[in-house]
Structures are given as structure tokens and as C-alpha cells.
C-alpha positions in Angstrom: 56.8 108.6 160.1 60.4 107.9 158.9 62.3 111.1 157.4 65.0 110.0 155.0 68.2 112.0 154.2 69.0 112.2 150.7 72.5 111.6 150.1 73.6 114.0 147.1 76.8 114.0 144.9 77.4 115.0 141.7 77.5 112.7 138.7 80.5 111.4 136.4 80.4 114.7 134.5 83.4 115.8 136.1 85.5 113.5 134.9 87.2 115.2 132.5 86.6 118.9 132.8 88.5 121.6 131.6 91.0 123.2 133.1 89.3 126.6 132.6 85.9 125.1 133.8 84.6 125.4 137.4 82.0 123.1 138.5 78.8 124.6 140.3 79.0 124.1 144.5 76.0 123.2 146.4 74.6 125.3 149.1 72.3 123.7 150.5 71.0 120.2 151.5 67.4 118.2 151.5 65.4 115.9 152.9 63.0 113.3 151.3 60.2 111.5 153.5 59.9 107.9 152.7 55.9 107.6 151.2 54.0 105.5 153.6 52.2 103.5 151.5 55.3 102.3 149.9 56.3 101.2 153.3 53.4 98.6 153.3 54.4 96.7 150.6 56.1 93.3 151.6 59.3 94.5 149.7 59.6 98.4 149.7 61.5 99.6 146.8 65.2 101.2 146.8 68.1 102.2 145.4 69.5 105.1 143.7 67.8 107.7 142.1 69.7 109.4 139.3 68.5 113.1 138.2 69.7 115.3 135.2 69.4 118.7 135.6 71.0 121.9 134.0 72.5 124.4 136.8 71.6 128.1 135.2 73.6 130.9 135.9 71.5 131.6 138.8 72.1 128.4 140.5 68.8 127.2 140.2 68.0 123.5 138.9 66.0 123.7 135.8 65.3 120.8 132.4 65.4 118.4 135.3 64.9 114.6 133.8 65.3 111.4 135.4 67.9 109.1 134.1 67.9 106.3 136.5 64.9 105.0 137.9 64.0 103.0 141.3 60.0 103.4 141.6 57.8 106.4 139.9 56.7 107.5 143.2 60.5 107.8 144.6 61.2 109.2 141.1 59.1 111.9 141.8 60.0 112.6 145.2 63.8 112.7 144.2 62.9 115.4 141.2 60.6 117.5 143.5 64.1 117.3 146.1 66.8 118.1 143.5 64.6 120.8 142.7 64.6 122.5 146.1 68.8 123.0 145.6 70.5 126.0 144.8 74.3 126.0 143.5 77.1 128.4 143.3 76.8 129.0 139.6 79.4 127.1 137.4 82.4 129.5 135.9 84.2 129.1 132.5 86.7 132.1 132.5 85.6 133.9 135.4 81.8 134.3 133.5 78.6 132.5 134.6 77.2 129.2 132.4 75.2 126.8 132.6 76.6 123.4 133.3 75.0 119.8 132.8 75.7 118.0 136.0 74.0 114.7 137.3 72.4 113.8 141.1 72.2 110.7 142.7 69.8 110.1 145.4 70.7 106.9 147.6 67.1 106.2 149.0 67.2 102.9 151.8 64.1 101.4 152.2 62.8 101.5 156.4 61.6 98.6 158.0 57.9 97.8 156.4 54.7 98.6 158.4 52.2 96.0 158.8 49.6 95.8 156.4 46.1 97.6 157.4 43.6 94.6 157.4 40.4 96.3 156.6 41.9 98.9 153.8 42.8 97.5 150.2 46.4 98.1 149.2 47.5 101.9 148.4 46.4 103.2 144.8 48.8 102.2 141.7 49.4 104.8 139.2 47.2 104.6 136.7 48.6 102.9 133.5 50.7 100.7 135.8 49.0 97.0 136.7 47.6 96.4 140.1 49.3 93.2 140.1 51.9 91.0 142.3 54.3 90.5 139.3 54.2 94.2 138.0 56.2 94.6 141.8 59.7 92.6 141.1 60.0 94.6 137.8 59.8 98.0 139.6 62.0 96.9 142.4 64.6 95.7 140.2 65.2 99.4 138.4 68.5 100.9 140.1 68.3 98.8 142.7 71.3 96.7 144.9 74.9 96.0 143.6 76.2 97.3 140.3 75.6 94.5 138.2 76.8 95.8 134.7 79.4 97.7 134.0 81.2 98.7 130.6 82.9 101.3 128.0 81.2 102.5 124.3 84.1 103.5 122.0 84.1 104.6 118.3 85.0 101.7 116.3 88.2 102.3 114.1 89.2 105.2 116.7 88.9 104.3 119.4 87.4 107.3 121.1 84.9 107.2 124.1 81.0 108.0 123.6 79.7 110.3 125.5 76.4 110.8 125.8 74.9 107.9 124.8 71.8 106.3 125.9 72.5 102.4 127.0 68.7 101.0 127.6 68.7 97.3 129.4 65.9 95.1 128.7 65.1 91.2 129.3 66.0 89.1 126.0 64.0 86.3 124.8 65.3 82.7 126.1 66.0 81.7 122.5 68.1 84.8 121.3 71.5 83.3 121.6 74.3 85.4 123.5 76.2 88.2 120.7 76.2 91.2 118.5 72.7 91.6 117.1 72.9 91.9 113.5 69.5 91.4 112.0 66.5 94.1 112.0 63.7 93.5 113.5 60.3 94.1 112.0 57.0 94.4 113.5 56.0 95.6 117.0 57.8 93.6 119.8 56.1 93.3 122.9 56.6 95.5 126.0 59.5 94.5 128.0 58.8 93.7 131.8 61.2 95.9 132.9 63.6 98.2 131.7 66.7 100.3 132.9 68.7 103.1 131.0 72.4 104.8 131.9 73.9 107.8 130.2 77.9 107.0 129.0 80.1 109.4 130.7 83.0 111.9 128.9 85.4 108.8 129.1 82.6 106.4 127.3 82.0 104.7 130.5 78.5 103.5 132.0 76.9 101.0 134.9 74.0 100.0 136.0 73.2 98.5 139.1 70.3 95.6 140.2 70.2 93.7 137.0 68.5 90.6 136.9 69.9 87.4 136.2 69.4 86.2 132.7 70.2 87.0 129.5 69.8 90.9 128.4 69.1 93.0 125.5 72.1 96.0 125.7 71.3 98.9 123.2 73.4 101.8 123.1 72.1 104.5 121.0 74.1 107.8 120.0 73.6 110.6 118.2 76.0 110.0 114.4 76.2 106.7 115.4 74.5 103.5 114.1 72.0 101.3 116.7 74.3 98.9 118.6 73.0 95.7 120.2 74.1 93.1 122.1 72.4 90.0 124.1 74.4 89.2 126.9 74.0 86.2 129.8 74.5 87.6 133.8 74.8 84.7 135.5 73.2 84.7 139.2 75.7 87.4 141.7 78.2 88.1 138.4 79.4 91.7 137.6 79.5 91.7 133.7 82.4 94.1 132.3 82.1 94.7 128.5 83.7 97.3 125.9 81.4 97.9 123.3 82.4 99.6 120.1 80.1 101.8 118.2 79.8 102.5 114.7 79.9 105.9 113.3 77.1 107.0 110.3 78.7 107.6 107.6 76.3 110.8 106.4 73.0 111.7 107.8 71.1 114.2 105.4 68.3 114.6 107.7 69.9 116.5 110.3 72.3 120.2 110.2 74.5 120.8 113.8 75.2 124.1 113.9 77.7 125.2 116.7 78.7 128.5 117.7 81.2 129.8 120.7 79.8 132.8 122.1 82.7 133.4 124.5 85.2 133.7 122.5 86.1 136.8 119.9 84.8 136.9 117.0 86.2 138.5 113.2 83.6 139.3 111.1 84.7 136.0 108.8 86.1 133.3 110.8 85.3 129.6 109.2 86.3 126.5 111.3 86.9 123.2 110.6 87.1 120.2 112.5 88.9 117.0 112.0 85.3 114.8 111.7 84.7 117.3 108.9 88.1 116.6 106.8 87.2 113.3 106.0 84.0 114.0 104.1 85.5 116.6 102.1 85.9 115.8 98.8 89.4 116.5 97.1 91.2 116.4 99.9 92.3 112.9 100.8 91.9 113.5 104.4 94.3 116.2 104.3 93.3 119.0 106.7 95.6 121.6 105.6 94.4 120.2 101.5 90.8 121.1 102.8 91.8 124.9 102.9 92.3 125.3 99.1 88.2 124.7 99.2 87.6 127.3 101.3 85.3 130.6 99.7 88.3 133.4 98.9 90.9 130.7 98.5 92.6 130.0 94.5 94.9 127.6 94.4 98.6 128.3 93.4 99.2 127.0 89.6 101.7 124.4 88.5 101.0 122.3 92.2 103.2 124.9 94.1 100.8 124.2 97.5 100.7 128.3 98.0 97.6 129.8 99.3 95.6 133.0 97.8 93.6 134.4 100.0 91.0 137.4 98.3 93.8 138.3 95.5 96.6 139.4 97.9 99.8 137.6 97.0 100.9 133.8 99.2 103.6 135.7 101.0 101.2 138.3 102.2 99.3 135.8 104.2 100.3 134.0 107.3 99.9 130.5 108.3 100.3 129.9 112.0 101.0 126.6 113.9 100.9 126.8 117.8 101.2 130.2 118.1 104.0 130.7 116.0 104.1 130.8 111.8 105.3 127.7 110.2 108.0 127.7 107.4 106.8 125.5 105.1 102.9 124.3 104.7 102.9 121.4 102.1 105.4 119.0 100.4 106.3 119.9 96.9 103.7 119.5 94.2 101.5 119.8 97.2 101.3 116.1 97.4 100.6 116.5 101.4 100.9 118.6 103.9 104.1 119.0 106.3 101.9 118.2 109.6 100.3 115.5 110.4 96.4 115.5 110.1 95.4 113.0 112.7 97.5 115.5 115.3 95.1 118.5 114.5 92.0 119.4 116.4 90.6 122.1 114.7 91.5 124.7 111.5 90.6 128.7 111.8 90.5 130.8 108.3 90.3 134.0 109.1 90.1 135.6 105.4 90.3 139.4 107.0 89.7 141.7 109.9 92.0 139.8 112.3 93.4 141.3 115.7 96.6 142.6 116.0 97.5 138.8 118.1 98.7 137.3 114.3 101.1 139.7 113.3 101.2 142.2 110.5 99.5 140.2 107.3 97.6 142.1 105.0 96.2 138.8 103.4 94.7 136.5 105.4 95.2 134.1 108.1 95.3 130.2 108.8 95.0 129.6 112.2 95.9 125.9 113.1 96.0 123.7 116.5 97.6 120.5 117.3 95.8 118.4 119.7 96.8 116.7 123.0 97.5 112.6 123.0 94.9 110.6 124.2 95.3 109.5 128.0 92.6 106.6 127.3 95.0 104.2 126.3 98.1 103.8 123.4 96.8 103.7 120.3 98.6 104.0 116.7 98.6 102.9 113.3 100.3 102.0 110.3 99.1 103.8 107.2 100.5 103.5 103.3 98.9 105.3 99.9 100.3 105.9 96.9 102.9 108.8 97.9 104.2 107.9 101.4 103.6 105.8 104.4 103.6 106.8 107.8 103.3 105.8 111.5 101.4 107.3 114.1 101.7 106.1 118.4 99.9 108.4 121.1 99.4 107.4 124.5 99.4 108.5 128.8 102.8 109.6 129.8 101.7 109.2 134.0 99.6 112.5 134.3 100.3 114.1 130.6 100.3 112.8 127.1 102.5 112.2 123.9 101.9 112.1 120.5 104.4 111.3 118.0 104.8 110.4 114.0 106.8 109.8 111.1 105.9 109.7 107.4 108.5 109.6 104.2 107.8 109.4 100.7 108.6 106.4 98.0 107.9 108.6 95.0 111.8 108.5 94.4 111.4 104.6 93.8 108.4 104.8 91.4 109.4 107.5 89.6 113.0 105.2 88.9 111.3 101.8 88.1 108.6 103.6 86.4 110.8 105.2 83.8 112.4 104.0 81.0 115.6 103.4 80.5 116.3 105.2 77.4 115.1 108.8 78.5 118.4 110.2 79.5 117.4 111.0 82.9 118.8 109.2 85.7 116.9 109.8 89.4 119.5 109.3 91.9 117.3 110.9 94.9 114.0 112.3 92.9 112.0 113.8 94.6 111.4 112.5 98.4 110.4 114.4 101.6 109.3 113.3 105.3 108.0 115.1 108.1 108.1 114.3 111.6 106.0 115.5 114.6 106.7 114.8 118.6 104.1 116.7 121.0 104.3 115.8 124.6 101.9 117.7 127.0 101.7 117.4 131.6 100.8 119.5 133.9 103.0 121.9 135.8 102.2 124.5 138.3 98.2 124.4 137.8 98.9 125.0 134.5 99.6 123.1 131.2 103.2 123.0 129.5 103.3 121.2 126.4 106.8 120.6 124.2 106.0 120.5 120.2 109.1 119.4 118.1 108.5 119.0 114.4 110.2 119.2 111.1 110.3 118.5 107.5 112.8 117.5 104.2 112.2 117.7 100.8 115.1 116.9 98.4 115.1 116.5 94.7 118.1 115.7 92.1 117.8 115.0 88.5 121.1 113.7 86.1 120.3 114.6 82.8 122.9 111.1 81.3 123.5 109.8 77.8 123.6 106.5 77.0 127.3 106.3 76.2 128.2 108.2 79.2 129.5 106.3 82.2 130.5 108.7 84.7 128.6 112.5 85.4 130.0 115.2 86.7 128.1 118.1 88.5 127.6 120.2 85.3 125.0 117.7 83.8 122.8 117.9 87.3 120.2 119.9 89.1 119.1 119.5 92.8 117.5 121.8 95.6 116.7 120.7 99.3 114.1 122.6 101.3 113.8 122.0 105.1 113.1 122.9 108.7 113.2 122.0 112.2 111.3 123.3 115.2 110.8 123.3 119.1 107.8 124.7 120.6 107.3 125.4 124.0 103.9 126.4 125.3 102.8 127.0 129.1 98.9 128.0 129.5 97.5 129.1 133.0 94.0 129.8 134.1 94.2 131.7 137.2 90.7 132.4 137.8 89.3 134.7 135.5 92.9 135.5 134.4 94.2 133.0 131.6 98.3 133.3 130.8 100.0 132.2 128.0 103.5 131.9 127.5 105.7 130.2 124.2 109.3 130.5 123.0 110.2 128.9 119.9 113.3 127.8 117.5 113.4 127.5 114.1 115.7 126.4 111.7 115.5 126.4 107.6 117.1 125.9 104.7 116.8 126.6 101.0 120.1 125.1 98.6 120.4 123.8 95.1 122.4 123.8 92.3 122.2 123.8 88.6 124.6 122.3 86.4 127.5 123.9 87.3 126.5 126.9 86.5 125.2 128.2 89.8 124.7 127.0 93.5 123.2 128.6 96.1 122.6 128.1 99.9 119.9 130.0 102.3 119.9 129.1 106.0 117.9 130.8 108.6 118.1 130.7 112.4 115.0 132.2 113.8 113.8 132.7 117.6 110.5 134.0 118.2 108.8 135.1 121.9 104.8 134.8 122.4 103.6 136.2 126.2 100.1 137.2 126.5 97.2 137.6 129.4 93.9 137.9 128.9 90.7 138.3 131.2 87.1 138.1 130.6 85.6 141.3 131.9 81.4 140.8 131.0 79.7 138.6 129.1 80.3 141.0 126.2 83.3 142.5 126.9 87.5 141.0 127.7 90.8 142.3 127.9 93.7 140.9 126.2 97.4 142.0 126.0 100.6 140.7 125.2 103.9 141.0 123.8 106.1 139.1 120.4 109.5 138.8 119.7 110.7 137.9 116.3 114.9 137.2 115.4 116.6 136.1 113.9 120.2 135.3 111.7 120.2 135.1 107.6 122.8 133.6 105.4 122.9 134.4 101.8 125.7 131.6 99.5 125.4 131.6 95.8 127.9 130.5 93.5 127.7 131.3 89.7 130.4 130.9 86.8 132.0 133.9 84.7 129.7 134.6 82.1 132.0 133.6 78.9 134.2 131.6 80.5 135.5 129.0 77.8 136.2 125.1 78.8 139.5 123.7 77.9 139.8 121.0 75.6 
């Protein structure tokens, strides 16, 4: 009797795995014994065996599921096998988890025994026909070369699948080769064979031993509509597609709810993610718009884009952007926020009960994080609305990432062709703003330094003229300018169960104007600020966390008002 050794190796899970995230090790090894009545068939089955399982913090193998099939009695043997292994346990921050991970099983077929000439043929399973054609179909699951091999992305964004379910099935001779668009009704006949592959983190999938023909591809993700697709494979072709996936617009049928249970918890802490923005109402896809809906949250009257949070007054709460506070949160009139929302990845409101990490608010905080660029690909876009138009580009810098956009307002040019004539005003530069963001991230030391450089510029000036009047002087106009400039550094370390965090930051703001020319004024402020901290994850219920800020900074104060009863000279 042939023993077989099962050649093990963990699946394409790892692909993209955090940098705080260690992946279980195996310990041991197994052997499968090829069955011996599968050895009398004319063709014995092989191929590769793919098995789901879920590593527990024990390092046992438990939820174990097939994924990629070759022949249900190898199928069985290669769960029974993956089974027998034990694992170092997987780590995220020093502490035990439980990890997803896939095992393939590359099972070769041994030379085939003669067939006993007084015995039938070995028992089928039952529900399975005893018959010559049911054979091919089973030997062509998972078996031989890779014969398909593609990508499912999120139309629009661009963003891989994971997770998905790509099932393979023979398509009817007269189905022409595309996108399947119609429904189809009724019961359709069972297919004579069928394969299925799970997409990877990066969207990517393969199958191998595909017959020739043409195929029915259906990928099929959770918040995503049914995609199908009949392809031809022509005979000893490897197909390569990219497929692009749909997402649902709602789905009242189902409730996700996700919490983090290794990370510290206030007693209120609300998040929001970026998929959530877009279906709030209000908000115009604005993330930072989205907090004003938030319970414990009044709006500031007259448009002045402040924030309330339980009563306590705007300045008494604290709105922090990387690590450090941010000068300015929206535009004027609140029209949009200063930072870019396609840049964000998620939004913490912490209404009260915060640690001592945010400073000394008595209000509450807004806790918000940019995102890293995507390494996928470049991908950008052009995007206009009735305040401002903007430009996004993101993209792999070798082994890092940038991100970087620009938006500027055209109010200023409305607002002027828009009003008449005859109104006395004249709008020289009334009112425009832009905003800029530039985040660049790579990896340095083990670690991750990223370099966020940001800003904003609001100006607005009004000339009150008459209609005989040709020139204007100073005392007949009103202006103020509000802006800021910053530079980020961050540089995060996990050092096994230790994680190290380290930013420095400089700001720069400025508050002028001038009215008539009666008074001026002029506020700039030159602001460094230092963030170290180390924390360490001590039990499952317990983690230790300390660290250091620096805060200083230089103020100017310039105001310029006239004499009160000074006379003009005629």
C-alpha cells in the first residue's frame, strides 16, 4: 500500500497582514494513505485539496470546510489530515486569536492497480451515479494546471473583494461569451461539474483543471450584487480576467454589528467608517459634515461649522487629526470640511470619559485617521459640485504609498456673475478657500514612518462701491483671511508585544482682517507639538500604556485701530 505525504502550506491569507499580526506556525506534519480502491480506477483522481479552517488560541484546527475539491473521498481524507495539526497560536499584540488561514493538500495519484476480475468496482457514495461519465467530472475538480486565473474589484473604487465566493460551472453551447445581464427563472438543471475559489485580501483568485469550453463565472459577495460572466477557454489556454463587482446600494434585511474587543474602551465611543458617510443623509459625503448628526452634537448657528458637544462650549472640545489637534475643522459657512474625505479611514466621537492620551478637554473629543494610499495600483479622480472642485491621485511609491489632493472653491465667481450690478457691492475676492493634503507612508526599520503635510485658505473681501464712484480706497472695504499649514511626522513600531509610537509636528496659522479703515488686525501662530508613547498588552483584559506631549509654541498679537474722534480733512 502506497503512503502519500501531504504537502502543507498555508493559503493566500497572508498576503496582506498586518504589521501587528503574527501568523500561527505549524508543529507538526502528516501523512495521508492514498484509498485503494481509488487506485483501481483507470484514471485515479488528483490534485489539490484546499481546506479552511480557523486556528483557535489553542492551536488546534476547528470550523474546518473544504473550499477546493478534487474527489469526496480525498476530500475527506485531506479534512480528517488537517485535523490531526497543531499550530503555534496566531498573535495580534503579544495576545492569543484566532486566525482564518487556508491548507492546500497536493495529493499525486500512484500508478493504478489492476482491476480485480471477479469483484464489481468499489462502492460509490451514495447520491453520486455509478456511472463512466459521472468519473471525468470528479477528476476534473482541482485538478492539473491552473487554468483560470483573475481579480474581483469594487466597481467605481476600485478596491479588491475579499472573500468572495467565485463558483465555475459548464455554460450552455448557445449562451454567447459576456456579462450576464438577464435573470433567470425557473430551476436550471444540475451542472456536471462544478468548482469554487475564495478571492484573496488583494481580490485575487485561480482555479486550476478547468475544462475546455465555455464557462459560467459567478462571483458572489456579501454587499455586493450577483456578478456573472460566460467565458470561452480554449483547449491548453490560461484565461486572466478582472472582474468588477457591483456594490448594493442598501440591504434592509441584514444589521453588521462589529466590535473591537482589544482595544480600550470609553464608556461612549461611536465610530464611523467611510462606507457609512455616503448613506448618511445631510451630509454630502462629507465625513467630518456627518459629526453634526451625531446624539450630543448641536450645531453652531449662523453656519459657523463649530461643534457642541453635551452643552460645553466649541472651544472646550478637541478635534484631533493624526495624533495632533487640527486648527481649523471646516471652510466658512461650513460649506466643507478642510480634509479631504476620501483620505479618511475611520471617525471616533468620544462625547466623554476620555483617557488622559487627548489632552485636557472638558467637552468632548473627535478622534479622526487618515488612511494609507493604496499599493494596488494609481487611481484618482476628478470631482466638481456646486462649491468647489477637486483632484485626488494615490498610488505605490516602491514599498510605501502616497496620497495627495487639491480642492479650491468658485463661490467667488458665482457670487460676482450672480449679483447685480446695481447693489453697491463689488466682490473682488468673495469668499474662496482651498485645502490641500500630501500623505506619503514606507517602511523603515520594521516599522512604519508616514509624512502628512496639509493645509488650508480661506479669504474673503467685500467693497461696499457707489455707482458714481471710480476708484475705492481702503476705508470703504472689509476682508479677513484664515489659514494654516502643517507637517506630520509619524513612526509606529510593533516590537512584539510592545507597540511604539513616535510624532512631531509643525503648525502654522493665521487670523487677519480689516474693516474699513477703521481697524486691522493680524494673529499669527507658530506652534510645535511632541507625541511619544509605548504601550503593551499585558492579558486579555488588562494593557499598559504611557507616554509623553509637548505643546509650544510663539503668538503674535497686531491690531491697528483709528483715534476715536478723529476728524477727516476736507
Amino acid at each position: 500500500m502506497l503512503t502519500l505525504a501531504a504537502a502543507l502550506h498555508a493559503g493566500s491569507a497572508r498576503a496582506q497582514d498586518p504589521a501587528d499580526l503574527v501568523q500561527p506556525v505549524l508543529q507538526n506534519s502528516v501523512e495521508l494513505e492514498y484509498p485503494e480502491d481509488l487506485r483501481r480506477l483507470p484514471a485515479p483522481p488528483s490534485g489539490q485539496v484546499v481546506v479552511k479552517l480557523v486556528v483557535g488560541v489553542d492551536g488546534v484546527p476547528k470550523e474546518l470546510e473544504v473550499v477546493q475539491s478534487v474527489h469526496p473521498e480525498l476530500d475527506a481524507l485531506a479534512k480528517s489530515a488537517v485535523a490531526q495539526l497543531r499550530y503555534a497560536p496566531g498573535l495580534y499584540k503579544g495576545r492569543p486569536i484566532e486566525v482564518v488561514l487556508k491548507v492546500g493538500i497536493d495529493i499525486a495519484a500512484p500508478p493504478p492497480l489492476p482491476p480485480e476480475p471477479a469483484e464489481p468496482p468499489p462502492e460509490v457514495d451514495a447520491g453520486e451515479p455509478a456511472t463512466d461519465a459521472g468519473e471525468p467530472a470528479q477528476q476534473s475538480q482541482g485538478t492539473g494546471p491552473i487554468r483560470l486565473r483573475g481579480v474581483l474589484l469594487e466597481a467605481g473604487q476600485r478596491v479588491p473583494v475579499s472573500g468572495a465566493s467565485v463558483l465555475v460551472v459548464p455554460a450552455p453551447p448557445d449562451w454567447p461569451v459576456g456579462q450576464v445581464t438577464k435573470k433567470i427563472y425557473g430551476t436550471e438543471p444540475e451542472p456536471a461539474w462544478t468548482m469554487r475559489a475564495e478571492t484573496a485580501p488583494d481580490g485575487s483568485f485561480e482555479l486550476r483543471g478547468v475544462p475546455d469550453g465555455k464557462i459560467r463565472i459567478i462571483a458572489l459577495a456579501q454587499g455586493f450584487d450577483r456578478y456573472e460572466v460566460v467565458e470561452e477557454l480554449a483547449k491548453g489556454d490560461l484565461l486572466e480576467v478582472k472582474y468588477f463587482a457591483r456594490r448594493l446600494v442598501s440591504n434592509p434585511f441584514r444589521t453588521v454589528v462589529k466590535q473591537r474587543r482589544d482595544a480600550r474602551e470609553e464608556v461612549a465611543r461611536r465610530t464611523i467608517t467611510p462606507e457609512e458617510i455616503y448613506n448618511l443623509p445631510g451630509t454630502q459625503g462629507d465625513a467630518l459634515k456627518s459629526l453634526q448628526n451625531f446624539p450630543g452634537v448641536a450645531r453652531a448657528p449662523f453656519g459657523l461649522g463649530l461643534l457642541i458637544i453635551r452643552g460645553a462650549a466649541p472651544g472646550d472640545s478637541k478635534t484631533y487629526l493624526g495624533y495632533h489637534e487640527i486648527p481649523q475643522l471646516f471652510h466658512f459657512g461650513a460649506l466643507s470640511s478642510t480634509f479631504n474625505s476620501d483620505i479618511l479611514a475611520q471617525i471616533d466621537f468620544i462625547p466623554g470619559n476620555f483617557d488622559s492620551r487627548f489632552g485636557d478637554a472638558i467637552g468632548g473629543i473627535i478622534n479622526v485617521n487618515p488612511r494609507k494610499g493604496r499599493r494596488d495600483g494609481y487611481h484618482g479622480y476628478v470631482d466638481a459640485d456646486v462649491f468647489d472642485a477637486g483632484i485626488m491621485l494615490e498610488g505605490p511609491i516602491k514599498k510605501g504609498s502616497f496620497v495627495t489632493s487639491f480642492r479650491r472653491s468658485y463661490v467667488d465667481a458665482i457670487l460676482k456673475a450672480a449679483l447685480p450690478k446695481d447693489i453697491g457691492l463689488g466682490l473682488s475676492q468673495a469668499p474662496r478657500y482651498y485645502d490641500y493634503q500630501f500623505l506619503f507612508d514606507y517602511p523603515v526599520g520594521g516599522g512604519e514612518l508616514s509624512v502628512r503635510w496639509f493645509g488650508s485658505d480661506d479669504r474673503l473681501r467685500v467693497i461696499a462701491q457707489g455707482p458714481n464712484e471710480t476708484m475705492t480706497g481702503s476705508e470703504n472695504q472689509a476682508r479677513t483671511a484664515i489659514l494654516f499649514h502643517r507637517l506630520d511626522l509619524v513612526y509606529r513600531k510593533q516590537d512584539g508585544p510592545w507597540d511604539f509610537l513616535i510624532t512631531p509636528s509643525i503648525n502654522y496659522q493665521s487670523l487677519s482682517g480689516a474693516f474699513g479703515g477703521l481697524f486691522t488686525f493680524n494673529f499669527p501662530k507658530y506652534e510645535f507639538s511632541w507625541r511619544a508613547e509605548a504601550s503593551r498588552q499585558l492579558s486579555s483584559r488588562s494593557a499598559i500604556r504611557i507616554g509623553t506631549e509637548l505643546q509650544a509654541g510663539r503668538y503674535e498679537i497686531g491690531a491697528r485701530a483709528e483715534r476715536a474722534g478723529r476728524g477727516r480733512d476736507r
